[in-house]
Wavefront OBJ file of the C-alpha trace (Angstrom):
o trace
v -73.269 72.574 -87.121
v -71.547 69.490 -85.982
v -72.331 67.020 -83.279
v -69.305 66.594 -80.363
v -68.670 64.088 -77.835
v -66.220 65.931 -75.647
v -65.074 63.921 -72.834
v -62.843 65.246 -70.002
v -63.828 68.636 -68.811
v -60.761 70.271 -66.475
v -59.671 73.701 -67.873
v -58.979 72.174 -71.295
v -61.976 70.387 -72.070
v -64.378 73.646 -70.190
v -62.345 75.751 -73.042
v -62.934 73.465 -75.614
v -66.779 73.902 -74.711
v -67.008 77.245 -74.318
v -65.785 77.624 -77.665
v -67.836 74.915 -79.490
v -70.560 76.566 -78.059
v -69.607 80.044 -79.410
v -69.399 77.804 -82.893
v -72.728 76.812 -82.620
v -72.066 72.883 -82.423
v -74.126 70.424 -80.338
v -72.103 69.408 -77.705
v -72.212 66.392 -75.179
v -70.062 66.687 -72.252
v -68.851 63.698 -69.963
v -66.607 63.680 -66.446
v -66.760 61.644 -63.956
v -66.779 64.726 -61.319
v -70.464 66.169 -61.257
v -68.903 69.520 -60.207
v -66.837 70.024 -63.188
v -69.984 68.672 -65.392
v -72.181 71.287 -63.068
v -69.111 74.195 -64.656
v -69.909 73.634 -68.418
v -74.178 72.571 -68.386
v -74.622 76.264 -69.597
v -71.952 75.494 -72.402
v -73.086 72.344 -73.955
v -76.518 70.540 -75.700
v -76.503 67.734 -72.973
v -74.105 65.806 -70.149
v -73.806 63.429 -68.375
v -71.555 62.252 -65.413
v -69.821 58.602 -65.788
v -66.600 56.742 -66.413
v -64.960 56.673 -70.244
v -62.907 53.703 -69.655
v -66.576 51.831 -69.058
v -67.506 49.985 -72.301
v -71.171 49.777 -71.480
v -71.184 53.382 -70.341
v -69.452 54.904 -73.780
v -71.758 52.454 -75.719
v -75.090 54.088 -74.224
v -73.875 57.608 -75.409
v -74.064 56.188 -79.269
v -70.951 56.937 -80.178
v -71.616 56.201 -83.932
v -74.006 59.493 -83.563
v -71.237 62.305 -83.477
v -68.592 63.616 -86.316
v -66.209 63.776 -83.896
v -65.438 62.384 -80.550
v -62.416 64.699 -78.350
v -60.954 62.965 -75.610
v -59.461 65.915 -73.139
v -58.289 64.215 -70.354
v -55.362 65.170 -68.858
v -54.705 64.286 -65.098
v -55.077 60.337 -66.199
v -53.317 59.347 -69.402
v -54.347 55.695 -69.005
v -57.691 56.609 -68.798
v -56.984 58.400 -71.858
v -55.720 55.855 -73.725
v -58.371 53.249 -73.247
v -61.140 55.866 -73.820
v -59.604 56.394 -77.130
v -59.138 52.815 -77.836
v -63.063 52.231 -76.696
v -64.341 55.088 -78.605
v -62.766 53.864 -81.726
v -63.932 50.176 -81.343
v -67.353 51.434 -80.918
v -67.693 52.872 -84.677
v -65.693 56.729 -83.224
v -66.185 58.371 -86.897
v -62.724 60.488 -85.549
v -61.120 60.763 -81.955
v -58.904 63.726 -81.391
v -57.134 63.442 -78.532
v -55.146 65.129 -75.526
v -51.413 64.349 -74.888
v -48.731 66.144 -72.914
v -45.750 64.446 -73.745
v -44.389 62.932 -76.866
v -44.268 59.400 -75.764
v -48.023 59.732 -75.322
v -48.885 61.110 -78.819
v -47.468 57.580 -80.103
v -49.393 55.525 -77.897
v -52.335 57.273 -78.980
v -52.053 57.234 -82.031
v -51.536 53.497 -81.686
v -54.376 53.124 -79.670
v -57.535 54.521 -81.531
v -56.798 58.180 -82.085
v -57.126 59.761 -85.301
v -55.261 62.828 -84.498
v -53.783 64.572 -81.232
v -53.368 67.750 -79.839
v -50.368 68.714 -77.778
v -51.140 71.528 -76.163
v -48.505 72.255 -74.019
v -45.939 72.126 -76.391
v -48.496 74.121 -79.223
v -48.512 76.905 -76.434
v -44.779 76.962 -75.732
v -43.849 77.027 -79.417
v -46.251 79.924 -80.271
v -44.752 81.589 -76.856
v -41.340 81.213 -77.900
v -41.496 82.959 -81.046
v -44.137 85.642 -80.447
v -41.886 87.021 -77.714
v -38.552 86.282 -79.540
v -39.324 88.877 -82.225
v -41.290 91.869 -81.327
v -42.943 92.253 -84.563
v -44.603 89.607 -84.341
v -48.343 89.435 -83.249
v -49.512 86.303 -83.561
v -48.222 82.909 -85.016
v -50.000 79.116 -86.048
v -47.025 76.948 -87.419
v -48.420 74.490 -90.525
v -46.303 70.905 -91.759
v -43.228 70.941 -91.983
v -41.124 74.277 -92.045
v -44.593 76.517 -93.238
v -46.410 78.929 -90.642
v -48.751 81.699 -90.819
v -47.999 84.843 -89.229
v -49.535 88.317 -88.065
v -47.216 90.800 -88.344
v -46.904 94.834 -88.253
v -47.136 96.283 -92.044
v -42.998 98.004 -91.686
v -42.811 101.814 -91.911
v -40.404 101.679 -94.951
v -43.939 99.195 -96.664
v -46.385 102.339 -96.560
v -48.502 103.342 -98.942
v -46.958 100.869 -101.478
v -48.996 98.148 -103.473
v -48.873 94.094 -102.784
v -47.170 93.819 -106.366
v -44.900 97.094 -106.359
v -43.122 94.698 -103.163
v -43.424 91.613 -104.669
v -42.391 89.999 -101.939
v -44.071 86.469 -103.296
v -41.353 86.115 -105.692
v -38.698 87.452 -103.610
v -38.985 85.757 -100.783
v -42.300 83.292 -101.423
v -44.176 84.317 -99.065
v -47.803 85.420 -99.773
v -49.867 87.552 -98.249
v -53.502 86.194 -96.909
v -54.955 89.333 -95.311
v -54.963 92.698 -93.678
v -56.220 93.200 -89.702
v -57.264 96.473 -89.254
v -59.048 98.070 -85.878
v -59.441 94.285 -85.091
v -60.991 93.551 -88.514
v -59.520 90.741 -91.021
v -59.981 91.698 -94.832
v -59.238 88.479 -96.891
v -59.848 90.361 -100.286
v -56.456 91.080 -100.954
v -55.068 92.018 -104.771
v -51.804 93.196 -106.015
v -53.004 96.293 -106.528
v -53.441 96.298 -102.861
v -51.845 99.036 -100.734
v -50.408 98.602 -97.069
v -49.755 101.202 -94.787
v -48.705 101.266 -91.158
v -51.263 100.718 -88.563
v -52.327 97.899 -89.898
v -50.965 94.036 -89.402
v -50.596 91.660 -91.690
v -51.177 87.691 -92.271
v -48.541 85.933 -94.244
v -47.691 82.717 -95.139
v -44.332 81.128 -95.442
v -41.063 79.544 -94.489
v -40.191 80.581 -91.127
v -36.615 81.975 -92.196
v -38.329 83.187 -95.385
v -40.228 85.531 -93.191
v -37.019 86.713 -91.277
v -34.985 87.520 -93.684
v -37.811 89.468 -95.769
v -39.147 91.487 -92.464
v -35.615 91.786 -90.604
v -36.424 89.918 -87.767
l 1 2 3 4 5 6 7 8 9 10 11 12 13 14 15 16 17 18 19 20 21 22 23 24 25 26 27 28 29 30 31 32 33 34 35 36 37 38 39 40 41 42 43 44 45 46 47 48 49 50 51 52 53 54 55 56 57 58 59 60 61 62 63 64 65 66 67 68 69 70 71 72 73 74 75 76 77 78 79 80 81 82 83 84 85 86 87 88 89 90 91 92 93 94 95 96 97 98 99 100 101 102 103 104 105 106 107 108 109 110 111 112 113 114 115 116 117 118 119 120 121 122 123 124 125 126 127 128 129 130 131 132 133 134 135 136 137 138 139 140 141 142 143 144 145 146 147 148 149 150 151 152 153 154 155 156 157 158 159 160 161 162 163 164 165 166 167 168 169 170 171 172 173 174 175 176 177 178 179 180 181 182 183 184 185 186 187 188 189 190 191 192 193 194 195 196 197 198 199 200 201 202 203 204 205 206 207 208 209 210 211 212 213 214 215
């Protein structure tokens, strides 16, 4: 269980709750609109309503205190971008924060973030290829040219073993797990057998994974 500052709670940061709290962490929650602090109270440990860009305010929370400190503000980007800079100033052991453009990303980055998330463009990449290929369940794209993805076990894969495909040294792509009736089994051999129904999670070069299921 970690301890969270999460600071900016419109539909992005109330997610970002929701979720923490469905992970168990201790969460502290800050907006500066009691109604959307009012929205996530039965989400979070503790919150409180006040302004991020307010030294005195950030510096009362005890920032040094948390593992991690998310700044999800997204309707003010220089509000952003001096919370960030604040939080890190203060002793921030890591600030992850919110941008929704590129140019943004930079300036945080500059500015006291240790990493950012760009969800708009996470979303539209994940959209784009899930749809593109019909296989395809579900997609998380890793550095560089690397993804994982969930995909339908093919019809002409059934009933044969992980190593009787050896797909690894065909193609290098390895095979992490098998999803079945919602289920994920990580305990995966070679002497593993697929067989249609099922989905599976591979990893792997994007056109790796193309050429080797057809798509």
């Amino acid at each position: 269980m970690k301890s969270i500052l999460l600071i900016g709670l419109g539909r992005f940061g109330r997610h970002i709750a929701m979720k923490l709290n469905d992970l168990n962490h201790q969460v502290m929650a800050v907006d500066n609109k009691e109604e959307r602090v009012n929205t996530v109270l039965p989400f979070v440990t503790n919150a409180q309503i006040g302004d991020s860009t307010n030294e005195e305010f950030l510096s009362s929370l005890g920032i040094r205190n948390f593992d991690a400190c998310i700044v999800a503000i997204g309707d003010n980007f220089q509000n952003s971008l001096e919370t960030a800079s604040l939080l890190k100033e203060l002793g921030a052991k890591k600030v992850i924060a919110r941008a929704s453009r590129g140019v943004q990303e930079k300036f945080l980055l500059r500015n006291g973030a240790d990493e950012v998330v760009y969800p708009e463009k996470q979303l539209a990449s994940w959209t784009a290829v899930c749809c593109t290929f019909d296989n395809i369940l579900d997609y998380i794209q890793l550095d560089g040219d690397y993804s994982i993805f969930e995909l339908s076990v093919p019809d002409d894969w059934n009933g044969k073993t992980i190593l009787c495909l050896d797909i690894r040294k065909k193609y290098s792509i390895n095979i992490l797990g098998i999803r079945e009736n919602g289920r994920l089994n990580l305990d995966i051999t070679p002497n593993t057998v697929l067989n249609t129904g099922k989905s599976i999670l591979v990893l792997g070069q994007q056109r790796a994974v193309q050429r080797c299921f057809h798509i």
